[in-house]
mmCIF file of the C-alpha atoms, coordinates in Angstrom:
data_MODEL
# 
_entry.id   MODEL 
# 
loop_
_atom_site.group_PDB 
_atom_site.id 
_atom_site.type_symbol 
_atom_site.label_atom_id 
_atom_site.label_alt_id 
_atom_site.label_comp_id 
_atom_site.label_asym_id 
_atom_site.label_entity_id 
_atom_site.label_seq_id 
_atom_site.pdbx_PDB_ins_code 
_atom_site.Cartn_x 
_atom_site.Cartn_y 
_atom_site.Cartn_z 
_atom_site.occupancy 
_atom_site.B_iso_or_equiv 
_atom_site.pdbx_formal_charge 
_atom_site.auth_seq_id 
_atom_site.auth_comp_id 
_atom_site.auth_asym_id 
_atom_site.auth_atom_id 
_atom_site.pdbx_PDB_model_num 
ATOM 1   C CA . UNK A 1 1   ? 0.000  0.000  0.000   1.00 0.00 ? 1   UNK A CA 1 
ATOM 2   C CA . UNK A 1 2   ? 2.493  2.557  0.835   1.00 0.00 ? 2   UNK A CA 1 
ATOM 3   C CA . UNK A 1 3   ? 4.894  1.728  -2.345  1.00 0.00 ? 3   UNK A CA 1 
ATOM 4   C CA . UNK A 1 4   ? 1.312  2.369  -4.589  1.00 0.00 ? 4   UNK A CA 1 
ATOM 5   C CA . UNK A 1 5   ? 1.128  5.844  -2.938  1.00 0.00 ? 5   UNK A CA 1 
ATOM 6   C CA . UNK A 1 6   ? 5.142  6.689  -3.371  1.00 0.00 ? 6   UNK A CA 1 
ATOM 7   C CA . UNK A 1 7   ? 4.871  5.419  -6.842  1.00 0.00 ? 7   UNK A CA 1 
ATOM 8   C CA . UNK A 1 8   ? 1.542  8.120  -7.524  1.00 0.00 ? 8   UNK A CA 1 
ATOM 9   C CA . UNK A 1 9   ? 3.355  10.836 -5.332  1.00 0.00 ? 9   UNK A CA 1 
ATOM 10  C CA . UNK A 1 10  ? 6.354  10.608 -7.859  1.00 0.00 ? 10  UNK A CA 1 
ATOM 11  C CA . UNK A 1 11  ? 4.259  10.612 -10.856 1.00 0.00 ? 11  UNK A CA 1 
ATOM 12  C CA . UNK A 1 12  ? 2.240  13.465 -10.373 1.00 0.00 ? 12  UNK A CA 1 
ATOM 13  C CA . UNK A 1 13  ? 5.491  15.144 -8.843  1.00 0.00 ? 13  UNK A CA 1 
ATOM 14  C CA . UNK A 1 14  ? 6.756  13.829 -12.822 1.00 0.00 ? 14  UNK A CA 1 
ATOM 15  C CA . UNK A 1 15  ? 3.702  15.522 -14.371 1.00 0.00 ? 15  UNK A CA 1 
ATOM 16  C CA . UNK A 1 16  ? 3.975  18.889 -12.482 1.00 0.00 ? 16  UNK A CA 1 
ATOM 17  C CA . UNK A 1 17  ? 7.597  19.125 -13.260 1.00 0.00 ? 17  UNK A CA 1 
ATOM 18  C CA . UNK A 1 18  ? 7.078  18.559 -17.087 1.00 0.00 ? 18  UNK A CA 1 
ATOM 19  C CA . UNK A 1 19  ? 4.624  20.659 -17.258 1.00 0.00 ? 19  UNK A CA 1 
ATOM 20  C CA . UNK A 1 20  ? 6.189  23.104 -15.705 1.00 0.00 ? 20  UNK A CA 1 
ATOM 21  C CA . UNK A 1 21  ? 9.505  22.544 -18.285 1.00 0.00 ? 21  UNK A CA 1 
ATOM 22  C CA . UNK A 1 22  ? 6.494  23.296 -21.417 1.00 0.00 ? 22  UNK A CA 1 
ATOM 23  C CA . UNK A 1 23  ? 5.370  25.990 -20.260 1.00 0.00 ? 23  UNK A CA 1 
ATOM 24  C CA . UNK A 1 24  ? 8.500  27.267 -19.439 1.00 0.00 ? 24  UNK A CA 1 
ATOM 25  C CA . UNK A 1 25  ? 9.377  26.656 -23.193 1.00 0.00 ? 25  UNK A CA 1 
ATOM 26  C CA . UNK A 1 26  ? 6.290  28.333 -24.338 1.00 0.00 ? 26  UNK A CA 1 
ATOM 27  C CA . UNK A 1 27  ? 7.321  31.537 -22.985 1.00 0.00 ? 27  UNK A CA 1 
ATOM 28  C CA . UNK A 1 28  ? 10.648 31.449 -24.001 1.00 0.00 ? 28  UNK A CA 1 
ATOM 29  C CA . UNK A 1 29  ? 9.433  30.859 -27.281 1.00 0.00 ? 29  UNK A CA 1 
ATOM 30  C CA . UNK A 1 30  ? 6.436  33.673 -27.220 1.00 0.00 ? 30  UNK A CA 1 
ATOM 31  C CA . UNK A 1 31  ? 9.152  36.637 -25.279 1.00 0.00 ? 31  UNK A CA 1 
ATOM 32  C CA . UNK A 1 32  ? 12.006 35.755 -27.874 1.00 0.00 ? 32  UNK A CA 1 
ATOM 33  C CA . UNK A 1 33  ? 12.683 39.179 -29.544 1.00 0.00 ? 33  UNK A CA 1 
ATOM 34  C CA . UNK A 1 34  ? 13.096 39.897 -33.037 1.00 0.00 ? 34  UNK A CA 1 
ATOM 35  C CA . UNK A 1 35  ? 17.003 41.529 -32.419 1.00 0.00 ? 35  UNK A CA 1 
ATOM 36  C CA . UNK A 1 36  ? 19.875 39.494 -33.247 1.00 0.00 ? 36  UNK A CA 1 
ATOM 37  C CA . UNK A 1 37  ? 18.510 37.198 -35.739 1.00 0.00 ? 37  UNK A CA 1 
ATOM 38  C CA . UNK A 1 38  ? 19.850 37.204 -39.120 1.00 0.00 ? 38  UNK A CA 1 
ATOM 39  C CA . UNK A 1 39  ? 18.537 39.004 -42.412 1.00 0.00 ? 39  UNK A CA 1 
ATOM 40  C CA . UNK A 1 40  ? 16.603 37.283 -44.174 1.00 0.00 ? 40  UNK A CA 1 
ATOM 41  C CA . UNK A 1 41  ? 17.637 36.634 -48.029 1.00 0.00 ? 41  UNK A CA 1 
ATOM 42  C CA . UNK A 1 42  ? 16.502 38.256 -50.777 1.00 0.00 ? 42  UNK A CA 1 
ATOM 43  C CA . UNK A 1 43  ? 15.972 34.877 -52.474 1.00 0.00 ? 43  UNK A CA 1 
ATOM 44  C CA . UNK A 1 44  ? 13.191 34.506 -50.097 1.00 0.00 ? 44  UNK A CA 1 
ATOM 45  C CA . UNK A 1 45  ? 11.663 37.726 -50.186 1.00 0.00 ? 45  UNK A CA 1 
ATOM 46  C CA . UNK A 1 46  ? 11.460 38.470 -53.528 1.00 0.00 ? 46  UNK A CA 1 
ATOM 47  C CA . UNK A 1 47  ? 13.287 41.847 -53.039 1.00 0.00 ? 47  UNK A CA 1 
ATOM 48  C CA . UNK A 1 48  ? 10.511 43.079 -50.483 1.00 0.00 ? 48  UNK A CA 1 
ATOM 49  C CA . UNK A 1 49  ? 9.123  42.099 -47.146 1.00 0.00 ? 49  UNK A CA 1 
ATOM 50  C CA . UNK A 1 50  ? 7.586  39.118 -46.606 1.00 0.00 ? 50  UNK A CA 1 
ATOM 51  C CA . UNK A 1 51  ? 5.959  36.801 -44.244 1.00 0.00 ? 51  UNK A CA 1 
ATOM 52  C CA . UNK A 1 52  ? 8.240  33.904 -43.979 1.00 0.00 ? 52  UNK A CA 1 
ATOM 53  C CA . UNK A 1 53  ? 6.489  30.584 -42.325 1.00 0.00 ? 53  UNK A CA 1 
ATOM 54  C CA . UNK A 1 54  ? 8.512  27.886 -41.381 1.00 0.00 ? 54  UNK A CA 1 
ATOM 55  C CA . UNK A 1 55  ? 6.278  24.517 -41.339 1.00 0.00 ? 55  UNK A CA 1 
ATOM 56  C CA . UNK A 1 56  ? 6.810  20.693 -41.026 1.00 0.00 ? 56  UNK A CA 1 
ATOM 57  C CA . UNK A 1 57  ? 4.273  18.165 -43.015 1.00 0.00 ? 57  UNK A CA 1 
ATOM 58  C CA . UNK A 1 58  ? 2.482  17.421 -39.591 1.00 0.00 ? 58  UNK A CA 1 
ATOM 59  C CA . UNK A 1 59  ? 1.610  21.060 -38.287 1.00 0.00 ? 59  UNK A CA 1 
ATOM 60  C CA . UNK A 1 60  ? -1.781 21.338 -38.198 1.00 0.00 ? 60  UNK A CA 1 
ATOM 61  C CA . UNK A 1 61  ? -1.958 25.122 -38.088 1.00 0.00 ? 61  UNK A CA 1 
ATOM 62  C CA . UNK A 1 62  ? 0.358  26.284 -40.587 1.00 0.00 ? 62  UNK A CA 1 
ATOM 63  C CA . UNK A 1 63  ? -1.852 25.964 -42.895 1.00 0.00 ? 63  UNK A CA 1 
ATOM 64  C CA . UNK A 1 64  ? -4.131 28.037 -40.636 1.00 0.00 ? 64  UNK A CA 1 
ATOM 65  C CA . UNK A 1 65  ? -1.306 31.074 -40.216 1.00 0.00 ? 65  UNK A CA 1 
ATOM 66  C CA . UNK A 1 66  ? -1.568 30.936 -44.376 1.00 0.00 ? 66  UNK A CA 1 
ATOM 67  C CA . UNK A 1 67  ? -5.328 31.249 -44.470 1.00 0.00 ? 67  UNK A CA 1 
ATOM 68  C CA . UNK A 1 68  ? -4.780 34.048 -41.724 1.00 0.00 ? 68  UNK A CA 1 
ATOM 69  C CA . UNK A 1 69  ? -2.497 36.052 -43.535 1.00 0.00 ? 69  UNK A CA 1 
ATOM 70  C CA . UNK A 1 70  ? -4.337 35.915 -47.020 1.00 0.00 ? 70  UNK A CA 1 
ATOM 71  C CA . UNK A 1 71  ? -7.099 36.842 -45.163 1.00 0.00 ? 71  UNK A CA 1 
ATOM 72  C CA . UNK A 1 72  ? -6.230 39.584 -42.807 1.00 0.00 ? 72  UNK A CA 1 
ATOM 73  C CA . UNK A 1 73  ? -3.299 41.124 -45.855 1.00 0.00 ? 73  UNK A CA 1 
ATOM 74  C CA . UNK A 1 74  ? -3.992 40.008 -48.878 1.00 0.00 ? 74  UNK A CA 1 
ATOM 75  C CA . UNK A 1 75  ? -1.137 40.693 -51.283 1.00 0.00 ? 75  UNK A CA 1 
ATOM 76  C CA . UNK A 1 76  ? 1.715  40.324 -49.361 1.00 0.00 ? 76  UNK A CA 1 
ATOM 77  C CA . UNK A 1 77  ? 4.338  38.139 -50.254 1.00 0.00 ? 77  UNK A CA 1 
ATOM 78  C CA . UNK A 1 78  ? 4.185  34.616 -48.035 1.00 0.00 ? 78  UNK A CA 1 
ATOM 79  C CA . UNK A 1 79  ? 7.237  31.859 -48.284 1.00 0.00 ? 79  UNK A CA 1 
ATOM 80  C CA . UNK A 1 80  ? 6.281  28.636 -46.979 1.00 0.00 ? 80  UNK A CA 1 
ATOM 81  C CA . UNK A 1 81  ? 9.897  26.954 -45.748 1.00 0.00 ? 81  UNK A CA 1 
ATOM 82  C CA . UNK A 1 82  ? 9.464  23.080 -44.312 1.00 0.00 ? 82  UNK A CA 1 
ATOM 83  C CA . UNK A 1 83  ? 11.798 23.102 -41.118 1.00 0.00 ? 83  UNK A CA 1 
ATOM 84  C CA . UNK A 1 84  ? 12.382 19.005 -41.782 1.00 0.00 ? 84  UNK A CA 1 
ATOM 85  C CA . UNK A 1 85  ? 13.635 19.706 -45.165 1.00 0.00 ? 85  UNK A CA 1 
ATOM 86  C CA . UNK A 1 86  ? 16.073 22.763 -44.819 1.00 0.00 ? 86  UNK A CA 1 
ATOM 87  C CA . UNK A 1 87  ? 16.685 22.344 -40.262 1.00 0.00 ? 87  UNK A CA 1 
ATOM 88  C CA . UNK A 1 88  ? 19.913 24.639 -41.140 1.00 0.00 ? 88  UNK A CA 1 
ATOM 89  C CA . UNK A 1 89  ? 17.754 27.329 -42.594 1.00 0.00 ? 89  UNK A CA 1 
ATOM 90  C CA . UNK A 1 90  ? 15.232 26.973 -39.475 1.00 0.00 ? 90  UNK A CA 1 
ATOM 91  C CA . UNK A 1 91  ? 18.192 26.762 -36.904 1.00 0.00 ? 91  UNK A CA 1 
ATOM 92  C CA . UNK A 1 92  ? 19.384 30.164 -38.351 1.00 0.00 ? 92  UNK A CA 1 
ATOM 93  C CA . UNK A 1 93  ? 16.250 31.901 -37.105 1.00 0.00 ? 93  UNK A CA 1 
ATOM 94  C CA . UNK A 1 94  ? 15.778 29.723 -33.697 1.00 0.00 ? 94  UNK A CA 1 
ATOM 95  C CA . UNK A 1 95  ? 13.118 27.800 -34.934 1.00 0.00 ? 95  UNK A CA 1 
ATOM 96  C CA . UNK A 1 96  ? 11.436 25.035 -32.247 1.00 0.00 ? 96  UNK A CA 1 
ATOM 97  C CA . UNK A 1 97  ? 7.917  24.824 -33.003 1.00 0.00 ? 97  UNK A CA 1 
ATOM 98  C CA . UNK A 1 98  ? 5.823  25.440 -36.024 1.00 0.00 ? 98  UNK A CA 1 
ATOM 99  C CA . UNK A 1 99  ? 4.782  27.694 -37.233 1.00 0.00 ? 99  UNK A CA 1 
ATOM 100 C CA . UNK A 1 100 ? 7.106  29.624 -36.373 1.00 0.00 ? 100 UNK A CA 1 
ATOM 101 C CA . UNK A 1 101 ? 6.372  33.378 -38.978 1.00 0.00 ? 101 UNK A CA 1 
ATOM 102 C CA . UNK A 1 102 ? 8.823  36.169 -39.724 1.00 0.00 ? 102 UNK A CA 1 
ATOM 103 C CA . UNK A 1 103 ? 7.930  38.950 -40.467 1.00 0.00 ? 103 UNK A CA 1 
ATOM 104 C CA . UNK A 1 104 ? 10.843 40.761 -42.690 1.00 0.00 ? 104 UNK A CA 1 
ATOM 105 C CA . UNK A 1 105 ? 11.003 44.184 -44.061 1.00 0.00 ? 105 UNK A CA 1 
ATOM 106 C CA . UNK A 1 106 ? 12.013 45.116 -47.211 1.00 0.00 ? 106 UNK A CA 1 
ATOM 107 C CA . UNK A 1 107 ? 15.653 45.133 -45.906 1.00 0.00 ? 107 UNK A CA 1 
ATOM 108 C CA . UNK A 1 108 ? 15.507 41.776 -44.708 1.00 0.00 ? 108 UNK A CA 1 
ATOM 109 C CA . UNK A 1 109 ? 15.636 42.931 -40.965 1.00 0.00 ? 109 UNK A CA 1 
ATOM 110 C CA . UNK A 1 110 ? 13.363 40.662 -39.108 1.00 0.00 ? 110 UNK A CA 1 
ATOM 111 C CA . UNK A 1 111 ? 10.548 42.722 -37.863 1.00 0.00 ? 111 UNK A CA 1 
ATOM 112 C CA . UNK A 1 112 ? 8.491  40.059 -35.431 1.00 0.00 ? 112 UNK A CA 1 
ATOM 113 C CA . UNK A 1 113 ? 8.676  36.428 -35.042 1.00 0.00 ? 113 UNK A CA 1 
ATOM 114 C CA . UNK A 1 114 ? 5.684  34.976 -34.063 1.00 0.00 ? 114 UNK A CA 1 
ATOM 115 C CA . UNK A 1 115 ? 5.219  31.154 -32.978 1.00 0.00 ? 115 UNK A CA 1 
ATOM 116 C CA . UNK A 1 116 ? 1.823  29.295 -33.087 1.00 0.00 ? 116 UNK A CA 1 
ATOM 117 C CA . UNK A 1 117 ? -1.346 30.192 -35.120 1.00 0.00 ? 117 UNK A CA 1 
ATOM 118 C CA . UNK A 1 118 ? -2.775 32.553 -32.376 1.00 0.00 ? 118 UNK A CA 1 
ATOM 119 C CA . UNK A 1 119 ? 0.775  34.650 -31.896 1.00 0.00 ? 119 UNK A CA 1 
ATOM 120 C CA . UNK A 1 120 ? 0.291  35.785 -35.694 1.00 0.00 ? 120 UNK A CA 1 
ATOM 121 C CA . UNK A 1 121 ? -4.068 36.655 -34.915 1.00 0.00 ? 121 UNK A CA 1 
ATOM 122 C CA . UNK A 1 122 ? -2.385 38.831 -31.883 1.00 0.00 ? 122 UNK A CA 1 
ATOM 123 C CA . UNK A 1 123 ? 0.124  40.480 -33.836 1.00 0.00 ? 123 UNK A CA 1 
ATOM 124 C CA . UNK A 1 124 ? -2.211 41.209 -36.910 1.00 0.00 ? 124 UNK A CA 1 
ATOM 125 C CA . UNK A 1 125 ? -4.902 42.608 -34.295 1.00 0.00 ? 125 UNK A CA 1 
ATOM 126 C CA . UNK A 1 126 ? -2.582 45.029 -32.494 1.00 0.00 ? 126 UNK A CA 1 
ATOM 127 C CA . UNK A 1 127 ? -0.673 46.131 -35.900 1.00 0.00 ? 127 UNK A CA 1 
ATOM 128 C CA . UNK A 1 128 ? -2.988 49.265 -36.874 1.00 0.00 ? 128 UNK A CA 1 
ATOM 129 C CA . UNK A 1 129 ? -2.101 49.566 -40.591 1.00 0.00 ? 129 UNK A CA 1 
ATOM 130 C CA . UNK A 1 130 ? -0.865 46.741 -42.458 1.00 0.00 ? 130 UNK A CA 1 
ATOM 131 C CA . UNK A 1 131 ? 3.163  46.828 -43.491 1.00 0.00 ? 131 UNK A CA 1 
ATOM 132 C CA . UNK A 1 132 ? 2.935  47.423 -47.921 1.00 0.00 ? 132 UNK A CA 1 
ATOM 133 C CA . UNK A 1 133 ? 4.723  44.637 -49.048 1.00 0.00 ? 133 UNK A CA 1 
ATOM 134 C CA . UNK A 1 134 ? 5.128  43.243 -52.719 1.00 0.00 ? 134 UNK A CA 1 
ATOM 135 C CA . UNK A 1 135 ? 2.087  42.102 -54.652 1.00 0.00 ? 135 UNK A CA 1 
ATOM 136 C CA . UNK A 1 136 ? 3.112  38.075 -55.254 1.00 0.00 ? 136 UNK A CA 1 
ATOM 137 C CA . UNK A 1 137 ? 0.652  36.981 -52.870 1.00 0.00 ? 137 UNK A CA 1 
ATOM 138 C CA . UNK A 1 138 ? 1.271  33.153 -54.022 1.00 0.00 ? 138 UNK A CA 1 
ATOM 139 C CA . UNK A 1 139 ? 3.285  31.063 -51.096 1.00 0.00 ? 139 UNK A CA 1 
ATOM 140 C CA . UNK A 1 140 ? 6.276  29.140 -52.499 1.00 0.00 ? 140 UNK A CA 1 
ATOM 141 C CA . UNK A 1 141 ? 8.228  27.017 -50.986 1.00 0.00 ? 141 UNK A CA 1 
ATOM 142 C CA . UNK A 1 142 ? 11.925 27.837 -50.155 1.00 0.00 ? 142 UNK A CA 1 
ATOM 143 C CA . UNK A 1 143 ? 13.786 24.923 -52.544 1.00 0.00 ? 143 UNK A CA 1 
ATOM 144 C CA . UNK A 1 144 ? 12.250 26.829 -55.239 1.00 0.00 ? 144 UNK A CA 1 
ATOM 145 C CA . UNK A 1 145 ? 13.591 30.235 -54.602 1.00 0.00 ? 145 UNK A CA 1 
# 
C-alpha cells in the first residue's frame, strides 16, 4: 500500500515538473525578440518584405497562419519553408515549433517572429495599418527560390 502511494506521489510530482519545463518553453518561445537574428535573403523575399512561415508536413496550423495572412493582408508576399527539409535554414532563425512566422522588411531585418497560429491573430490585431509589401501573394516554398 504505501509503495502504490510513493509510486503516484512521484508521478504526479513527474507531471507537475514537465509541465512546468512546457510551459517554461512556451514563454521562451512567445518573449524571444526579433534583435539578433539574421537578415533574411533576398531569395526569399522576392526583393521586399515578406511573411516567412517555417512549417513541417504534420503542423496542423500552418496551414491556418496561411489562411490568416491571405485573409487579414492580402497581397503580401508569403514563403512557406518546411523546417524538416532545410533544419539549417530553421536553426538560423531559432526555430522550435511550427509555425514559427517572420515577419521581414524590405531590408531583410526581421521585424516580429511569431510562434503558433494565435501569436500571428495577436500580432495582426494590435498592428494598426498593415506593413505594404510586394504584390506576389502566391506562397512558395523555399527549394524553389
Amino acid at each position: 500500500m504505501t509503495s502504490r502511494i510513493l509510486i503516484l506521489f512521484l508521478l504526479g510530482g513527474g507531471v507537475l515538473w514537465l509541465r512546468s519545463l512546457w510551459q517554461r518553453r512556451q514563454r521562451a518561445d512567445e518573449n524571444r525578440q526579433s534583435d539578433g537574428l539574421p537578415q533574411v535573403p533576398a531569395a526569399l523575399r522576392g526583393g521586399g518584405p515578406a511573411w516567412v512561415i517555417f512549417t513541417t508536413p504534420t503542423c496542423v496550423a500552418c496551414r491556418s497562419v496561411e489562411q490568416i495572412l491571405a485573409t487579414d493582408r492580402p497581397g503580401e508576399r508569403v514563403v512557406r519553408i518546411d523546417a524538416t527539409v532545410d533544419p539549417e535554414l530553421a536553426s538560423r532563425w531559432e526555430v522550435r515549433r511550427a509555425p514559427t512566422t517572420l515577419l521581414a522588411d524590405a531590408d531583410g531585418n526581421v521585424v516580429a517572429r511569431l510562434v503558433g497560429a494565435e501569436a500571428v491573430r495577436r500580432y495582426l490585431n494590435d498592428t494598426a495599418s498593415p506593413t505594404t509589401l510586394a504584390a506576389d501573394s502566391e506562397p512558395l516554398d523555399a527549394n524553389s527560390a
